[in-house]
C-alpha positions in Angstrom: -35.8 59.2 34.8 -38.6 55.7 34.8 -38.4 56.7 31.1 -34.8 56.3 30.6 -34.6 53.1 33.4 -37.2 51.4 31.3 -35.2 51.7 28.4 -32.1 50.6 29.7 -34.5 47.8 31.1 -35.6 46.6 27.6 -31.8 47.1 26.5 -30.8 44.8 28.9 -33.5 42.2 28.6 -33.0 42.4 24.9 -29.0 42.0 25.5 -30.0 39.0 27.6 -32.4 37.0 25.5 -29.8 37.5 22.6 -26.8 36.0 24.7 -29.0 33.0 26.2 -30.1 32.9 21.9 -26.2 32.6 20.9 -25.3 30.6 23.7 -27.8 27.9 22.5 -26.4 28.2 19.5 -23.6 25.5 20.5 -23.2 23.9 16.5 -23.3 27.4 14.6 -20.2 27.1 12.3 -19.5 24.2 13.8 -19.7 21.8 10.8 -22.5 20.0 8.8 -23.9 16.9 7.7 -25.0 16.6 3.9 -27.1 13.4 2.8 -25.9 10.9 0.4 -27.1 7.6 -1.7 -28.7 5.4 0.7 -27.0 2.7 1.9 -27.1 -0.8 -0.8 -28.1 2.1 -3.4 -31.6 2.3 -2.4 -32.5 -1.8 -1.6 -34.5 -0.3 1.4 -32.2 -3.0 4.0 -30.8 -1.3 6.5 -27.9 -2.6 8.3 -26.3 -2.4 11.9 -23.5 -3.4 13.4 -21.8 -4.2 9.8 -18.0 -4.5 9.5 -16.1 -2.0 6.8 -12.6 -1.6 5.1 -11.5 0.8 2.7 -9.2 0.2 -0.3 -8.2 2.9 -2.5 -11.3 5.3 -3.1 -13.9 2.7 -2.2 -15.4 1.1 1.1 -16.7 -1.3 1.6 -19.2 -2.5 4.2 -20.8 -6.1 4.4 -22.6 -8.7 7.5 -23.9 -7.0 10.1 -28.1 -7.5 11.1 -31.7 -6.1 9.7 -33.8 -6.6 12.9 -36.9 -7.1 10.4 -34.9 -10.8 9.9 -32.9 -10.8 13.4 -31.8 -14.4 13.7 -30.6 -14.0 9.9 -27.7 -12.3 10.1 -26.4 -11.2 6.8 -23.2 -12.0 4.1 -24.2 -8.9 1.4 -20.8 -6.6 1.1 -21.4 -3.4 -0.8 -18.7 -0.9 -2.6 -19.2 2.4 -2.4 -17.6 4.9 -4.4 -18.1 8.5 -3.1 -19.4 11.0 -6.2 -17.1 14.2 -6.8 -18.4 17.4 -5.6 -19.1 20.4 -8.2 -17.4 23.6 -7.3 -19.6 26.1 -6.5 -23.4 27.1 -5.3 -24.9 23.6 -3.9 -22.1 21.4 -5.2 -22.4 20.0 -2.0 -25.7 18.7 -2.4 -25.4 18.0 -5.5 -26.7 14.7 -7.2 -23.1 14.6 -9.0 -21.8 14.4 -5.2 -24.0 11.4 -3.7 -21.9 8.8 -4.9 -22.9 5.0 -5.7 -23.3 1.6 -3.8 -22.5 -2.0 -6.0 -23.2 -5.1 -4.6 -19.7 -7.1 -4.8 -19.5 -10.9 -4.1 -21.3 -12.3 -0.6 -18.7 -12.7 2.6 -18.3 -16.6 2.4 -18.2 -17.0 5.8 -21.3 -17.9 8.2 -23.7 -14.8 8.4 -22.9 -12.7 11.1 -23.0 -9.1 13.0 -20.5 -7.4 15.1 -17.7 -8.4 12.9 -14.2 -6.5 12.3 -12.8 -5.1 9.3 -9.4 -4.0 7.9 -7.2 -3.5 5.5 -3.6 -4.5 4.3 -1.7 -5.8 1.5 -3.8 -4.7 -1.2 -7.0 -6.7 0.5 -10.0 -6.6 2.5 -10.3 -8.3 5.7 -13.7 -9.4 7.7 -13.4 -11.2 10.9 -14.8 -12.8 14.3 -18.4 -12.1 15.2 -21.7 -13.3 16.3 -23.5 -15.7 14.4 -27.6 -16.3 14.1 -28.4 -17.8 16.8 -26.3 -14.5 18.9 -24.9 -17.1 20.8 -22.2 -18.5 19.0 -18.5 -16.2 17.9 -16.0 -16.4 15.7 -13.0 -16.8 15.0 -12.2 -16.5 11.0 -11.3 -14.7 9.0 -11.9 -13.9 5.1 -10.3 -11.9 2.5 -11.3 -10.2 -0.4 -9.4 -8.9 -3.3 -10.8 -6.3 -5.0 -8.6 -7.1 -8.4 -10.4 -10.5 -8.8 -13.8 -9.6 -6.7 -13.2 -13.3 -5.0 -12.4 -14.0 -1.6 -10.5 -16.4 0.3 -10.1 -17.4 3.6 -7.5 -16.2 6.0 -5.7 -17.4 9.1 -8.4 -17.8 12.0 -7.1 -15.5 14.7 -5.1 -18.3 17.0 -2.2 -19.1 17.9 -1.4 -22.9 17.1 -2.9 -24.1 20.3 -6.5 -22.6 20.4 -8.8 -19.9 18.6 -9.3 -16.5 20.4 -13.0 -15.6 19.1 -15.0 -12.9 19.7 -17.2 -10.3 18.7 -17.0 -6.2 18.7 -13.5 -6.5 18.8 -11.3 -2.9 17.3 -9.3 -2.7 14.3 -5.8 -0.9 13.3 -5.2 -0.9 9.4 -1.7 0.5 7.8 -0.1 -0.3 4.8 1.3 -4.0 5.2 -0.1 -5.0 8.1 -3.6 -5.4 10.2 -4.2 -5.5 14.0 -7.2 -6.6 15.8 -8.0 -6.0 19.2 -10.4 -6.0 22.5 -14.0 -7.3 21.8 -15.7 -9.5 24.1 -17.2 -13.1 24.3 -20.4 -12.2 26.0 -18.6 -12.8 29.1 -15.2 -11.8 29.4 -13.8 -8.6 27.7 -10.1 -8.4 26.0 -7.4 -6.8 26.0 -5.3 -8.8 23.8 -3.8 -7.7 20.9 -3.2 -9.4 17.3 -1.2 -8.7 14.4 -2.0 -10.0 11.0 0.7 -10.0 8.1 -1.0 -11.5 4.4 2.6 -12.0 3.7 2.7 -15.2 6.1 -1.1 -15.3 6.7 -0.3 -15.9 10.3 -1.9 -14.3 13.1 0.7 -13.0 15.6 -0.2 -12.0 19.6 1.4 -8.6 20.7 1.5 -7.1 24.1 -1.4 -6.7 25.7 -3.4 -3.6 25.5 -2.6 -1.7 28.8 -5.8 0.2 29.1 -9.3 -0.8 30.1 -10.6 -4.2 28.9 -13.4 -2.8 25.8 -15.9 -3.6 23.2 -17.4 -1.5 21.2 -14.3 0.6 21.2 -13.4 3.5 18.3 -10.1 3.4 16.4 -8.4 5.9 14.1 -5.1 5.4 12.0 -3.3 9.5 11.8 0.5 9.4 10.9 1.0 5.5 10.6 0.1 5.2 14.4 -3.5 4.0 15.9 -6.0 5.3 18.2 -8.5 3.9 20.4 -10.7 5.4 22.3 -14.4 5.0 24.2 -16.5 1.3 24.2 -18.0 -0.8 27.0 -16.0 -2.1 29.8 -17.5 -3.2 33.1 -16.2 -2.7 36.6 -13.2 -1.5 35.8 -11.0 1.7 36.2 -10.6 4.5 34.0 -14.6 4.7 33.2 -17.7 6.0 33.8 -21.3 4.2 34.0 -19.5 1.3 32.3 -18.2 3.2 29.4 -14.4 3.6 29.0 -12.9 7.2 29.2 -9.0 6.4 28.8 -7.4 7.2 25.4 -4.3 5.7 23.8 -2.2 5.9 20.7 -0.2 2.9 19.2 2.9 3.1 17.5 3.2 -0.3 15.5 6.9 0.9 14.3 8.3 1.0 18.2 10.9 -0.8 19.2 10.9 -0.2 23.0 7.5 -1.7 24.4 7.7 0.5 27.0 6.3 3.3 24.5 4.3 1.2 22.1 0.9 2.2 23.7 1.3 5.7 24.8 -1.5 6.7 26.8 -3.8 10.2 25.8 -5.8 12.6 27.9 -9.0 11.6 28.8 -12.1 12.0 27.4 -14.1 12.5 30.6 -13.6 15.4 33.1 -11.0 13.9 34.9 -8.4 16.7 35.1 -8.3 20.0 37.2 -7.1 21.9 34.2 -10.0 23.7 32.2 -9.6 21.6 28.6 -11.7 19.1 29.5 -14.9 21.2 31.7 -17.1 20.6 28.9 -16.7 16.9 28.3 -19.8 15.8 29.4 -20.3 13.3 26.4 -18.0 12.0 24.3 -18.0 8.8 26.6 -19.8 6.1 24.3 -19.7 2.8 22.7 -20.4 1.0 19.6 -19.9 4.4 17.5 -18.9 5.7 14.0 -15.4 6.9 13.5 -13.7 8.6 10.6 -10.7 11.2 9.5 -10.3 14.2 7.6 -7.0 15.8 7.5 -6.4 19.5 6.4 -9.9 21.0 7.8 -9.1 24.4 8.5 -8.0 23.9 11.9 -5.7 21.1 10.7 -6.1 17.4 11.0 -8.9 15.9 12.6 -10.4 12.6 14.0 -14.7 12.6 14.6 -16.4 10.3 16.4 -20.6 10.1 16.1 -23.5 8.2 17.1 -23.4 5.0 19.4 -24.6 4.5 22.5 -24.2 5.6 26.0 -25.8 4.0 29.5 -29.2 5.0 29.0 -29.8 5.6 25.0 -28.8 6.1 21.2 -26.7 9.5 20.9 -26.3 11.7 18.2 -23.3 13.9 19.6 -20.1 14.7 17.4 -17.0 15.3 18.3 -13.4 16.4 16.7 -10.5 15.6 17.9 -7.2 17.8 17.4 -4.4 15.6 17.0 -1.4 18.6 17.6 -3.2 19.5 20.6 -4.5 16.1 22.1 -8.0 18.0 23.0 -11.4 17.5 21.5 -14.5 20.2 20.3 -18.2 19.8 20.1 -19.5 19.5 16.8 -22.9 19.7 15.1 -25.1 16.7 15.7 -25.2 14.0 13.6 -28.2 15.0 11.3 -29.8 11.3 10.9 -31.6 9.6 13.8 -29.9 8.7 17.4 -28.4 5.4 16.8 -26.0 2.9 17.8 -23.6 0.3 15.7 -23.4 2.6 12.2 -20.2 2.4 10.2 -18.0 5.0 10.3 -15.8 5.4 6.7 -12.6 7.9 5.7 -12.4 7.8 2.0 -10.5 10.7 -0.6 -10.2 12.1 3.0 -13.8 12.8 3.1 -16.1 11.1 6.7 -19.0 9.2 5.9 -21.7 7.5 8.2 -24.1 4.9 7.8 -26.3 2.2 8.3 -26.5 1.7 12.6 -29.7 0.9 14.7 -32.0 2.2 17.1 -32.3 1.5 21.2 -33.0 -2.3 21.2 -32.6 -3.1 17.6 -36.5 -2.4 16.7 -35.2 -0.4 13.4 -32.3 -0.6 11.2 -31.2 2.4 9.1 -30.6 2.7 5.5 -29.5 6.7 5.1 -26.0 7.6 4.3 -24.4 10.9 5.2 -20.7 13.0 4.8 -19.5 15.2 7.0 -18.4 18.9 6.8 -16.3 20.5 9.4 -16.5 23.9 8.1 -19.6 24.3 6.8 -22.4 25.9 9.0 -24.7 23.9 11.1 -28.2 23.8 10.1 -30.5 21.9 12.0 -33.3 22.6 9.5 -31.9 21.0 6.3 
């Protein structure tokens, strides 16, 4: 009889130590992160808080800071053009699939970090910011044609009487149009919403933004509406430790206001329902942000990197637009950091460029995400 107890003893023990082993195992099939061409195609400058758009198959990310030079903020804009994957064994990782960075002409405008870029009409458009001396913001903005490989300047967001400037501010990009919103002065933080058309070359003022007051915030464009989500946004409601938990979608095509910003669920534990038990840290700001539609549970936005109260953070997480819920992912692969650049292009996520707690180190390293593939921390 101790013969057969100790048996079932070991079973059991055995049983246990393999479900504590699979319940670590949070990120198995749970997505991947494959390495790509460094950022600036192998320059060795890293870059944080940079500003991006995307036209056609190629991004495009320029300004931002090197801490190695931090009252020299930068004007550099690199293309890059994403390389096709082989089908097949290691087509993933292979050097076909890495994909090339070109220097394209300088942003004309005063060097800067914490800029915004967007899309629409055909163009490129970088924004506000904070100059050298991380004391003075803008207000301009710049655009760059990728036909001519020139740029111009843009309407300065104002409206006729004075210049709204400002620095990690959000931005919505569709087809004809741009939107820029939230940010902050150093001081104050927005809510104030503007709509750019390069048809006039005016900046227009919307409705206000009816959630928190942000910087730092996330956006994605799914279905010709917006999303924003997460970023910084002191003593106010609808957060935690500072960092903003309500979530909204905006329809740029309504024509009741009433239903323009339609409010999401929450990305904190805020319900008594079960959804949202384990969302313990997709609260952040100053993160990366892309899309990739068609995964094989559908359509998808990700959100990775950033900062919360305390540190850099390397959690990922998908979220389900049909369901309006969001799912752990694997880890961003690179180091924690905060103020990378998040990039959709040929429906495809990439990340890079972002730096570490108190801007000691920039990154150069470039990475594409993989829903589906299996996580392995050991690549």
């Amino acid at each position: 009889m101790k013969r057969i107890n100790y048996t079932l003893f070991v079973l059991l023990l055995v049983s246990i130590v393999f479900s504590c082993t699979r319940t670590n195992l949070n990120y198995t099939e749970n997505g991947n992160w494959a390495s790509r061409t460094t950022f600036g195609g192998g320059n060795g400058i890293g870059v944080g808080y940079a500003a991006s758009f995307v036209i056609g198959n190629n991004a495009y990310v320029g300004t931002g800071v090197n801490p190695a030079f931090p009252s020299q903020k930068l004007q550099a804009v690199w293309m890059y053009t994403p390389g096709t994957i082989p089908k097949g064994a290691g087509g993933v990782d292979s050097p076909a699939a890495q994909g090339t960075w070109t220097a394209v002409a300088n942003f004309p405008g005063n060097p800067r970090s914490n800029a915004v870029g967007f899309s629409a009409g055909g163009q490129g458009y970088i924004g506000t910011g904070l100059a050298n001396d991380g004391i003075t913001i803008y207000s301009d903005f710049w655009a760059y044609n990728p036909g001519t490989g020139a740029w111009t300047q843009a309407g300065s967001l104002a409206d006729g009487i004075r210049s709204y400037p400002r620095y990690d501010a959000a931005s919505f990009s569709f087809d004809s149009v741009g939107y820029v919103l939230t940010g902050t002065d150093g001081t104050n933080y927005f809510g104030d919403v503007w709509r750019f058309s390069p048809a006039t070359g005016q900046w227009v003022h919307q409705d206000n933004f009816p959630g928190n007051q942000r910087s730092g915030a996330s956006t994605f464009i799914y279905q010709g509406q917006g999303y924003i989500v997460a970023g910084h946004t002191p003593n106010t409601k609808w957060a935690s430790g500072n960092l903003a938990y309500d979530f909204w979608r905006f329809n740029p095509n309504s024509v009741n206001t009433d239903i323009t910003w339609i409010r999401l669920r929450d990305i904190y534990n805020t319900s008594p329902a079960t959804y949202d038990d384990g969302y313990t840290n997709i609260i952040r700001y100053d993160a990366a942000a892309f899309v990739i539609l068609g995964t094989l549970g559908g359509d998808k936005g990700y959100i990775t990197c950033g900062a919360n109260s305390a540190s850099d953070i390397n959690f990922t997480w998908e979220y389900d637009f049909a369901t309006d819920t969001w799912t752990q992912k694997a880890p961003f692969k690179g180091t924690d950091r905060t103020g990378p650049v998040g990039l959709t292009v040929e429906n495809r996520g990439f990340v890079t460029g972002g730096l570490n707690t108190g801007a000691q180190a920039s990154y150069t390293d470039c990475y594409e995400f993989f829903p589906n593939m299996v996580y392995n921390p050991y690549d």
